[in-house]
C-alpha positions in Angstrom: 18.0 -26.2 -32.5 19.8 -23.4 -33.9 16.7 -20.9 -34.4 16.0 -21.9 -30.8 18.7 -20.6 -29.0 18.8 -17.7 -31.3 15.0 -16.8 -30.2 16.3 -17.5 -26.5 19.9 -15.1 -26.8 17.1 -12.3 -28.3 15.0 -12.8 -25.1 17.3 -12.6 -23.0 19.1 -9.2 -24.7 15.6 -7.9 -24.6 14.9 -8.3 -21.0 18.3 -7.0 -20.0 17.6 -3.9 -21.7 13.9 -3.4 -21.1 14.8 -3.7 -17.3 17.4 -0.9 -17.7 15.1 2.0 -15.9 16.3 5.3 -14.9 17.2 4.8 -10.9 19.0 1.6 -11.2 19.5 -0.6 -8.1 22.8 -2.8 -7.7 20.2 -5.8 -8.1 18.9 -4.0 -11.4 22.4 -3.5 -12.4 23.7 -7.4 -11.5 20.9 -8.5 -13.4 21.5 -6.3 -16.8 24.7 -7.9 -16.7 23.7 -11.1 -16.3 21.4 -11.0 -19.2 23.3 -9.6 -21.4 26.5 -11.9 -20.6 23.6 -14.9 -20.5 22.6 -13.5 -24.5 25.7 -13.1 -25.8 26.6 -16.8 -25.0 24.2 -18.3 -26.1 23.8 -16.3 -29.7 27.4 -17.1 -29.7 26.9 -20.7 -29.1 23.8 -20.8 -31.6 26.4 -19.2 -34.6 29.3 -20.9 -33.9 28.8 -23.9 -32.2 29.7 -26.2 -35.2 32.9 -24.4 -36.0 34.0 -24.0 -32.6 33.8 -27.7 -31.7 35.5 -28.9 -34.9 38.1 -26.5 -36.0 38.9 -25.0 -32.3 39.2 -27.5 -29.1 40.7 -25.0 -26.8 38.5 -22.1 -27.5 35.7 -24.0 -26.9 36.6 -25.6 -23.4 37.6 -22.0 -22.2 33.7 -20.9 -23.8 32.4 -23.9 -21.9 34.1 -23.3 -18.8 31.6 -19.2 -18.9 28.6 -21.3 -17.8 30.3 -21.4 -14.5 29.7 -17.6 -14.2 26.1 -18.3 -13.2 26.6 -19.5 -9.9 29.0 -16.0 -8.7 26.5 -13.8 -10.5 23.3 -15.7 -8.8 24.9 -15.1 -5.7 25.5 -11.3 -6.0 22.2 -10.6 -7.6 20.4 -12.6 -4.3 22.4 -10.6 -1.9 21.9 -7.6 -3.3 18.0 -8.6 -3.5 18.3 -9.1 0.6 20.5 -6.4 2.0 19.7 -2.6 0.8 23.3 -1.9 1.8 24.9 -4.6 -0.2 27.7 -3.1 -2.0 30.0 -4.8 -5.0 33.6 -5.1 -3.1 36.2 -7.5 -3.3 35.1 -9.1 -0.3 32.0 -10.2 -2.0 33.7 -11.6 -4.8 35.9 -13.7 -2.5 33.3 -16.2 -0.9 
């Protein structure tokens, strides 16, 4: 299971960076981010995942609790995709 998520935290490093073209979008950009966020958790998680959840309880509720990212970055990465003058303000991030 290990090798698994270590193949799927390479994909999805590789796809942030192979999308990262010259004129970026916001909706490029949003989705680079989310890639790389998306691969650095889960090569984490492949690593460490037997340490973290034996050794350190606290560390790995707050690690659990980054999957909740998902839903915030969906959501900007969509509205960008719709409106071409979608900009990243604090009034987004407030829903």
């Amino acid at each position: 299971m290990k090798y698994i998520f270590l193949i799927a935290a390479f994909n999805a490093f590789f796809l942030g960076f192979a999308f990262a073209k010259k004129p970026k979008a916001l909706h490029d950009k949003i989705l680079i981010y989310w890639l790389v966020g998306l691969s650095t958790f889960v090569g984490i998680y492949a690593l460490f995942s037997n340490i973290l959840f034996t050794k350190y309880h606290h560390f790995s509720v707050a690690f659990i609790s980054l999957i909740m990212l998902h839903g915030p970055f969906l959501y900007l990465y969509i509205s960008a995709l719709i409106d071409d003058k979608f900009e990243l303000n604090g009034k987004n991030l407030s829903i």
